[in-house]
N, C-alpha and C positions, 0 to 999 in steps of 0.2 A: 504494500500500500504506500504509493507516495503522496508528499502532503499536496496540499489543492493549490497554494499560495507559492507565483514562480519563484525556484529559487537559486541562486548561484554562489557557490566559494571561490573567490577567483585570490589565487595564493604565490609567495615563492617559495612557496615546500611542502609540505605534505607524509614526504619519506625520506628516510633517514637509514644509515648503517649501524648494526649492533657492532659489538666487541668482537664476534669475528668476520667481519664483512660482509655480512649479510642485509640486503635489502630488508625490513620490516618497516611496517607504517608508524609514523610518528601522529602527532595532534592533532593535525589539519584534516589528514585523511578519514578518519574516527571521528572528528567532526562530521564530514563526509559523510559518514556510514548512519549517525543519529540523529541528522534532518532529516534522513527516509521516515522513520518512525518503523522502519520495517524491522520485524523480529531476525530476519535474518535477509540482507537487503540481497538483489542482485547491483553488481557490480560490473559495470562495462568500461576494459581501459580502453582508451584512445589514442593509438601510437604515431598516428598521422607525423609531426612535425618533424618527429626522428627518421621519417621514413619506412614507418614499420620497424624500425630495429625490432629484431628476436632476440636480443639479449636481454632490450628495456621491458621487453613485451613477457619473455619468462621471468625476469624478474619480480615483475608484479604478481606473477601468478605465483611464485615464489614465496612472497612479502606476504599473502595470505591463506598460506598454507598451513590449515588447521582453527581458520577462522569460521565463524559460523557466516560466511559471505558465499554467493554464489558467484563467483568469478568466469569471465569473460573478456573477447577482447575483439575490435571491430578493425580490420586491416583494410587499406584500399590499393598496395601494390601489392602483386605487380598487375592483383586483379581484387576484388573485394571478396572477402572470404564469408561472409552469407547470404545466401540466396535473394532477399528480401532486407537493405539497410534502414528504410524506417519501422519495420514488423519488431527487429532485432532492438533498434536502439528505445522503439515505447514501451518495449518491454521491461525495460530496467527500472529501479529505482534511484540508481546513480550514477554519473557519465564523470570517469574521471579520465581529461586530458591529459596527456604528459607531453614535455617543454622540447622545445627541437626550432625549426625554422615555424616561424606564424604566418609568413608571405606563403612557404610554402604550402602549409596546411589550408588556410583557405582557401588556395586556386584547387587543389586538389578537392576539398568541400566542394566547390561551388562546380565543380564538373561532373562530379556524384550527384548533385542537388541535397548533398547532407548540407547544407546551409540553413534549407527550408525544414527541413527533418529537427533539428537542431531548434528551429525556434519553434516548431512544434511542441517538442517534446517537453522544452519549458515552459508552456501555457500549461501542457499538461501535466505540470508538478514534478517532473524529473528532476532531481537535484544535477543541477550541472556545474562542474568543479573541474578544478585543474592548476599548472603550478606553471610559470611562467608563457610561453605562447600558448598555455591552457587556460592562462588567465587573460591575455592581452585580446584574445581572439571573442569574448562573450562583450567587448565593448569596442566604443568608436577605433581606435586605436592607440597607438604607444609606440615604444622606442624599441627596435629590434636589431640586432646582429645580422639578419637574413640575411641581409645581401652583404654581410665581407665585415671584417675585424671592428670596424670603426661602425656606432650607431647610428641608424637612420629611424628617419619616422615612415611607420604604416599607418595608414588612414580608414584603411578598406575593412573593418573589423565588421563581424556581425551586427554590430552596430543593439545588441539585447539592453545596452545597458548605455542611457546617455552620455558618458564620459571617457573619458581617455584613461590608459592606466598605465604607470610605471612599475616595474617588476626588478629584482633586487637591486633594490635602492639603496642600500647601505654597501654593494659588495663591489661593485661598476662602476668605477668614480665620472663614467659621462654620460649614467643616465640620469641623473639630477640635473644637470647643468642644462641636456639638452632637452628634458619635457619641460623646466620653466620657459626654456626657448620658443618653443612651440604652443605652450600653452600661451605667453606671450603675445606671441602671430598670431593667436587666431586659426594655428593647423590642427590644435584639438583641443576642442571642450574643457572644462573644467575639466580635473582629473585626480584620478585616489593612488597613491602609491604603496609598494609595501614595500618593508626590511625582508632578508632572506628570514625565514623562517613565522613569517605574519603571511595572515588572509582577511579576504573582506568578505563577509555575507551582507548579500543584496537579498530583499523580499521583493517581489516588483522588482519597480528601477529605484526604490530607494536605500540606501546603505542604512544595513541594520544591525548590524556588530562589525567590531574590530578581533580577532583574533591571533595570541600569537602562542605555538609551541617551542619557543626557544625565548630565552631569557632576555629581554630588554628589546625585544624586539617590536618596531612600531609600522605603524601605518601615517598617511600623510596625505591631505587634501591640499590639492596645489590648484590654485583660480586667480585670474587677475583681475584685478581691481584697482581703481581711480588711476591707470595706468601702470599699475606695476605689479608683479607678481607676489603673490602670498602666498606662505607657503604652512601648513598647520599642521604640529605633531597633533596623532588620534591617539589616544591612549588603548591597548589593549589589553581585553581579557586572557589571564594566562591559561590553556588550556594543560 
């Protein structure tokens, strides 16, 4: 059962490595799992922006082994691996992306028609989460690496969420400098950032908690005003 009220985690982290190198889920994700409300949720990763990696993709399945989650995973190279992607993706109670190129994952979305699927599934109460181009990708757009070492801005975002978003903000010392840039110009909306190991939950299009599973870790509303850019620590809840 997922809840009625759309909803999204858009995060930079979610998973983490124990003591001996192993993938398991840390705060964000577990977040994740109890906005379903579901006694044992299904869980669909999303390896699009890695390209399908089968390493990130067994990993996940990996991370939740021995969990009461019904894990899955939605592939689009070098061909899409089920039958039917929006039967697949309304069936879940929660879509979690993982981080890789965002330019690329959209074109690839929007050629599938998972774009449309996508913002279905979030009317229809699907928790849709994810951890950097997992997060940039549910709003207007933000600052990505895509295209080569140095940041640029995407613009072309599913656009679920009115804002722009900055993703680890405390670990990239030129995505700070260049979303007040941009937010600035007028290339994106106001916008919500986060520190590596912080998430934002949106209900709607409104921000409705701050979250962080790593210590000190914050989130940031960056908008300008009477011509200059502001920039707001959020304080967050520790998970």
């Amino acid at each position: 059962m997922t809840p009625t009220t759309p909803t999204i985690l858009a995060t930079s982290g979610g998973f983490t490595q124990n003591a001996h190198g192993v993938t398991v889920p840390d705060g964000l994700a577990r977040l994740a799992l109890r906005l379903t409300g579901a006694d044992r949720p299904k869980l669909c990763f999303v390896a699009t922006a890695s390209g399908d990696s089968v390493i990130y993709i067994q990993a996940i399945y990996a991370a939740f082994a021995g969990w009461p989650v019904d894990v899955s995973h939605l592939a689009l190279f070098s061909m899409p691996n089920v039958d039917d992607l929006r039967k697949h993706v309304l069936g879940q109670d929660v879509l979690w992306v993982g981080g890789g190129s965002v330019a690329g994952l959209l074109a690839m979305w929007r050629l599938h028609g998972l774009d449309e699927v996508m913002r279905e599934a979030w009317e229809a109460g699907v928790v849709l989460a994810g951890v950097s181009a997992g997060s940039i990708c549910w709003h207007v757009g933000g600052t990505t690496d895509s295209f080569g070492p140095r940041l640029r801005p995407v613009t072309d975002g599913l656009g679920l969420l009115p804002f722009g978003n900055g993703v680890h903000y405390d670990a990239e010392e030129e995505r700070r400098p260049l979303l007040h840039e941009l937010v600035a110009a007028g290339t994106l909306p106001a916008s919500y950032a986060t520190d590596d190991g912080a998430g934002l939950l949106y209900r709607g299009t409104e921000l409705a908690g701050v979250y962080a599973e790593t210590e000190g870790a914050r989130a940031y509303l960056v908008e300008a005003a009477g011509g200059q850019v502001v920039e707001t620590a959020l304080s967050a809840e520790r998970l």
